[in-house]
C-alpha positions as CSV (number, residue, x, y, z in Angstrom):
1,X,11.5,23.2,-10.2
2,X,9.9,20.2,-11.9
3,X,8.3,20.0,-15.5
4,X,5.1,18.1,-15.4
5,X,6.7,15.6,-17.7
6,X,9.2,14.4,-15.8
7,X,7.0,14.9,-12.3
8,X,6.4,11.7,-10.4
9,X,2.8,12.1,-8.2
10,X,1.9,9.7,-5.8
11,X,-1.9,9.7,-4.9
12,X,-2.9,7.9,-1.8
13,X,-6.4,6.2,-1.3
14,X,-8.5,3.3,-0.6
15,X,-11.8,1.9,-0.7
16,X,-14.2,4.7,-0.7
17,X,-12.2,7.1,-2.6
18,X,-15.1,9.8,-5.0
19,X,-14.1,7.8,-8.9
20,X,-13.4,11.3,-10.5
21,X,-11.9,13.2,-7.5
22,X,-8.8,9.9,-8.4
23,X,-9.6,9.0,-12.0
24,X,-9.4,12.5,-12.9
25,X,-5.9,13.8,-11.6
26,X,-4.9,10.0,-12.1
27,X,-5.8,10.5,-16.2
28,X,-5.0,13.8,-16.5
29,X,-1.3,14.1,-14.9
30,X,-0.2,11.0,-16.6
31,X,-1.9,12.4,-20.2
32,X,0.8,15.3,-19.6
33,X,3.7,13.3,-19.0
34,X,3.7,12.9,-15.3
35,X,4.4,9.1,-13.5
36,X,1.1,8.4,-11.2
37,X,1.5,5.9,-8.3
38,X,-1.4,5.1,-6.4
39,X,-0.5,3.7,-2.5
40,X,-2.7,2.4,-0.1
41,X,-3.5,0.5,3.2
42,X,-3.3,-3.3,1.4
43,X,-2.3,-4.5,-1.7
44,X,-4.8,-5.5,-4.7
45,X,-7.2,-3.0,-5.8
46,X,-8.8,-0.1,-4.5
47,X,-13.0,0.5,-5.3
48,X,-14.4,3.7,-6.4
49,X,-17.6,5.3,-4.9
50,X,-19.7,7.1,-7.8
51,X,-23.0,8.1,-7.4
52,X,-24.0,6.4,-4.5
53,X,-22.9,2.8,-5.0
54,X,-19.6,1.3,-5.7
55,X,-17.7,1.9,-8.5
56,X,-14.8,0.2,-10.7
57,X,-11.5,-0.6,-9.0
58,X,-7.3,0.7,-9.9
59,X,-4.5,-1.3,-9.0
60,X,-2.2,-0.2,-6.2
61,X,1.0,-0.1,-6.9
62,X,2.6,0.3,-3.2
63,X,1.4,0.3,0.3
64,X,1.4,3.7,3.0
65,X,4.5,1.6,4.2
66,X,6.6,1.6,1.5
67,X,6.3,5.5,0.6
68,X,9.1,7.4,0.4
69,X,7.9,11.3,0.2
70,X,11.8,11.8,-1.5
71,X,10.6,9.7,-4.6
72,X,8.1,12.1,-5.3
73,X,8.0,15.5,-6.7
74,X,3.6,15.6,-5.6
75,X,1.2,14.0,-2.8
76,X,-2.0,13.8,-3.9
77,X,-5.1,13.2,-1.5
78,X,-8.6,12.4,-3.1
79,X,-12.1,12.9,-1.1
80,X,-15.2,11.1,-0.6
81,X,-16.7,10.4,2.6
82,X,-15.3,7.0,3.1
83,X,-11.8,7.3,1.8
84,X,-10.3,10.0,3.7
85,X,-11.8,8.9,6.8
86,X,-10.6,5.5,6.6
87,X,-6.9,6.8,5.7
88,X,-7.2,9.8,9.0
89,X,-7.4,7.1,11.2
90,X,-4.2,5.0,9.8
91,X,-1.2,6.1,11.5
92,X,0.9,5.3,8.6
93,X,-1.3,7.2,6.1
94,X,-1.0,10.5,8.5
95,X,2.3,10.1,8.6
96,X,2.8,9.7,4.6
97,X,1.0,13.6,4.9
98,X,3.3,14.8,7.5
99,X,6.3,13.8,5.2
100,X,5.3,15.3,2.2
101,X,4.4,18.8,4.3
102,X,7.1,18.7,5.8
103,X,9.7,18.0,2.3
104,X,8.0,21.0,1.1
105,X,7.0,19.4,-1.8
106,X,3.1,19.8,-3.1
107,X,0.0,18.5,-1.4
108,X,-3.2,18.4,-3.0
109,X,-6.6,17.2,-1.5
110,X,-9.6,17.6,-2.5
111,X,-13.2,17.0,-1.1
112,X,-12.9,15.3,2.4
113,X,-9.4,14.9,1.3
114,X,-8.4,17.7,4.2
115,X,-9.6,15.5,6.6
116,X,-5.9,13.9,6.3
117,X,-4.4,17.4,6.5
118,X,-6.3,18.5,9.7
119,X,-5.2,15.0,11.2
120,X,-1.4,16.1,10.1
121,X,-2.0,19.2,11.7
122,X,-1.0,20.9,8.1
123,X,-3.7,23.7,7.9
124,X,-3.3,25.7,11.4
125,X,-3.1,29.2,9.6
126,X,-3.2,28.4,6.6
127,X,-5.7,29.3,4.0
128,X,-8.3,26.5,2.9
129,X,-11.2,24.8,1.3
130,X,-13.0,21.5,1.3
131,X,-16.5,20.1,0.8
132,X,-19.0,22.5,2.6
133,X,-19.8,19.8,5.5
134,X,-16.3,19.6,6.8
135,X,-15.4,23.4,6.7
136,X,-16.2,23.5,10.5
137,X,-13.9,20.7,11.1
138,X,-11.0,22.9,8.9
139,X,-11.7,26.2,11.0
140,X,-11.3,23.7,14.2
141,X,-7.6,22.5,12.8
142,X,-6.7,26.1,12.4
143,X,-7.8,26.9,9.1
144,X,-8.9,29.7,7.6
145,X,-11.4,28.2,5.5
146,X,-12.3,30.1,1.8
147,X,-15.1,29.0,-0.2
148,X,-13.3,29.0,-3.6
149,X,-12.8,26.2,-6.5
150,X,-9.1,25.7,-5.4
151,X,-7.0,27.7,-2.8
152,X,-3.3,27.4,-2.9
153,X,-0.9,28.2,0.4
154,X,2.4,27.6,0.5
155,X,2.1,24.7,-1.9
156,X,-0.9,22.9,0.2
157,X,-3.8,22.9,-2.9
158,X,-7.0,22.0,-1.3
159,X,-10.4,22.3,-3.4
160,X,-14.5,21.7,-2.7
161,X,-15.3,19.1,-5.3
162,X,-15.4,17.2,-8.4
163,X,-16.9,20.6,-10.2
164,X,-13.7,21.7,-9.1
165,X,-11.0,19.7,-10.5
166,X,-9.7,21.3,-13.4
167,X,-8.6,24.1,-11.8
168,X,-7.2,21.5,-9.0
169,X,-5.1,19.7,-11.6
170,X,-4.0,22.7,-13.3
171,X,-3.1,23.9,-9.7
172,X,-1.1,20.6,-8.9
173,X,0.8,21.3,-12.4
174,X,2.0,24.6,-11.4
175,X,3.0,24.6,-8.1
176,X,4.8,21.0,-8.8
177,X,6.8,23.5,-11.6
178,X,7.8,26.1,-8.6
179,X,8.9,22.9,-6.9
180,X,9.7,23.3,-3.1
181,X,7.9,25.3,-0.4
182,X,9.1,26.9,2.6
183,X,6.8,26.2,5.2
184,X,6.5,24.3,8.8
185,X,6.4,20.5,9.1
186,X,3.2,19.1,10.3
């Protein structure tokens, strides 16, 4: 078991990424005490999508290469359209997912986030949500898709979108303070 204050979370994105589906867990993990790392396909910057045009940018602070799920307590996966289906189609972004499902440790994605988790093959039965438009693609993987703000199984937190992220960061803050899950690897 982890307190939030001594958690570290790495969030993995890239261009394209929703601005509050990141900003969001990015502010609001590190206002309680938690180290955020953001990791990516290239170094530099990252840019934001928010309200259909680009956004502002954050700096990344290491690549999908470099990730090592054991330095982290938390994997978190934001949405938009762009983001998630740039990352799906990097092997070394899947395989940063399959590592942290299969440590056990917490995965959060939100949005079109699950796109990486149904690419991991991480959601064949298990319960989850996403953005409406991709629940088909969800049931496809395996899941057994609720329409809910955030659904929690086995330590996989997946939620619908950006009206839904306070009870997604809440959920990332306790089930990174029950700390590992049982479950299969991806």
């Amino acid at each position: 078991m982890t307190d939030i204050t001594s958690a570290r979370i790495l969030i993995l994105a890239t261009d394209g990424y929703e601005r509050s589906e990141l900003r969001v867990p990015l502010e609001e993990l590190r206002k309680q005490g938690a180290e955020v790392k953001i990791a990516s396909l290239e170094a530099g910057e990252i840019k934001s999508w928010d309200d259909k045009n680009w956004g502002d940018s954050v700096p990344v602070d290491l690549l999908v290469t470099d990730v090592k799920s054991e330095d982290y307590h938390a994997l978190v996966i934001p949405g938009g359209q762009i983001n998630p289906d740039i990352l799906r189609a990097n092997e070394g972004a899947v395989k940063v997912v399959r590592d942290f499902v299969k440590s056990g440790k917490p995965v959060a994605a939100i949005c079109h986030g699950p796109w990486l988790l149904v690419e991991a093959d991480a959601l064949r039965g298990r319960k989850a949500t996403s953005y409406a438009s991709i629940k088909t693609d969800l049931k496809n993987a395996g899941a057994s898709w609720e329409d809910k703000e955030v659904v929690v199984d086995n330590g996989i937190i997946t939620s619908r979108s950006p009206s839904d992220l306070k009870a997604f960061v809440a959920k990332i803050v306790e089930e990174i303070g029950e700390g590992r899950h049982d479950r299969r690897a991806a």
